[in-house]
N, C-alpha and C positions, 0 to 999 in steps of 0.2 A: 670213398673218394678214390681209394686207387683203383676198383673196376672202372670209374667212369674216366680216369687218364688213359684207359686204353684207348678209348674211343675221342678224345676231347685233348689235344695238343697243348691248348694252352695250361691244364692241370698238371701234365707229367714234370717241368723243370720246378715248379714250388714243391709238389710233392718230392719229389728225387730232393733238394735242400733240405726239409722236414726229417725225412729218413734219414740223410746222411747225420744233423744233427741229434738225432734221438741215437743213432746208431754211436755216434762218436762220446757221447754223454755215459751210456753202455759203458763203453771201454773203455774210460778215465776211471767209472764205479769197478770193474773188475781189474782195472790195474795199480788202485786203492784197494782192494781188496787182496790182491797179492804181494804189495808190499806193508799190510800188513799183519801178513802170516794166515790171513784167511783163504788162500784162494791156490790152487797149485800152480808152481808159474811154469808151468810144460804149456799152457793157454795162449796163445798169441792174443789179448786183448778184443782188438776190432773183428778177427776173424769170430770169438765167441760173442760178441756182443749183435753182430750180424745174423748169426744161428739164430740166437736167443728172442732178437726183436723180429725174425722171421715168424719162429714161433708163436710169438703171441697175437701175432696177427693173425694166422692160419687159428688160433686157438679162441680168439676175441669172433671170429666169425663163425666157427664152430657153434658158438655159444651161444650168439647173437640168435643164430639160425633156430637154435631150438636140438642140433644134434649133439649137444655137449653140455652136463651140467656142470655148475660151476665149483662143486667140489672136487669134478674130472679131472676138469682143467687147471687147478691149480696145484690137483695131484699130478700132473703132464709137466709142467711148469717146475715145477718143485725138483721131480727127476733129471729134469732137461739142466737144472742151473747146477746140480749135484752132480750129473753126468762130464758138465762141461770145466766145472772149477775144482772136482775133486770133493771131497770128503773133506767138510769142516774141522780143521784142524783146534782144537783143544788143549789146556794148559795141559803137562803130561805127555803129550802124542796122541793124547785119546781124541776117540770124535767127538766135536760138539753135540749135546743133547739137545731132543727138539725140544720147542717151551713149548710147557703147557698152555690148551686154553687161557687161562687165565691169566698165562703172564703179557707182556707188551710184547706190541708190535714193533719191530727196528721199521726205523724211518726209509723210505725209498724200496722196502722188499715185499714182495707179497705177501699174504698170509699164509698161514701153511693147512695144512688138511686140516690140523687139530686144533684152529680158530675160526670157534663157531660165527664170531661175529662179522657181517657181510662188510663186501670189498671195498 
């Protein structure tokens, strides 16, 4: 849909809403995440949540296309949301350990390299 708003007028102001809501949704979840010790708050919110829903769009197309498997791409994704919120804070100081395969998935995150089970 967004290639074809280049070319097609009428697509660009619903898709531009879309994004802005997917984008805004972002940064209410990472400013829930920094107030609750999960997330480092040096993060301007909207500006990371912008990156990030950039990201996965360039990454979703990747994929799609056939130039990107999708254990890449969530290894891409993974580092991008680690890059941008910091190092999972931990009771201690320490960092949060990844979950095993086996353990659950948190609701609204993706899965991480070490869940074998598809997306």
């Amino acid at each position: 849909m967004r290639a074809g708003a280049i070319f097609d007028a009428a697509l660009r102001e619903p898709l531009a809403e879309s994004t802005r809501h997917w984008s805004q949704d972002t940064a209410d979840a990472v400013s829930d995440a920094q107030a609750a010790g999960l997330a480092g708050l040096r993060t301007e919110p909207l500006d990371a949540a912008e990156r990030l829903t950039a990201l996965v769009e360039g990454l979703s197309e990747r994929r799609l296309s056939g130039s990107l498997s999708p254990e890449r791409a969530r290894e891409l994704l993974t580092g991008a949301v680690d890059a941008e919120l910091g190092p999972r804070p931990w009771r201690g100081g320490r960092e949060c350990p990844r979950r095993s395969a086996a353990g659950p998935r948190t609701p609204g995150r993706p899965p991480t390299r070490n869940d074998p089970r598809p997306s």
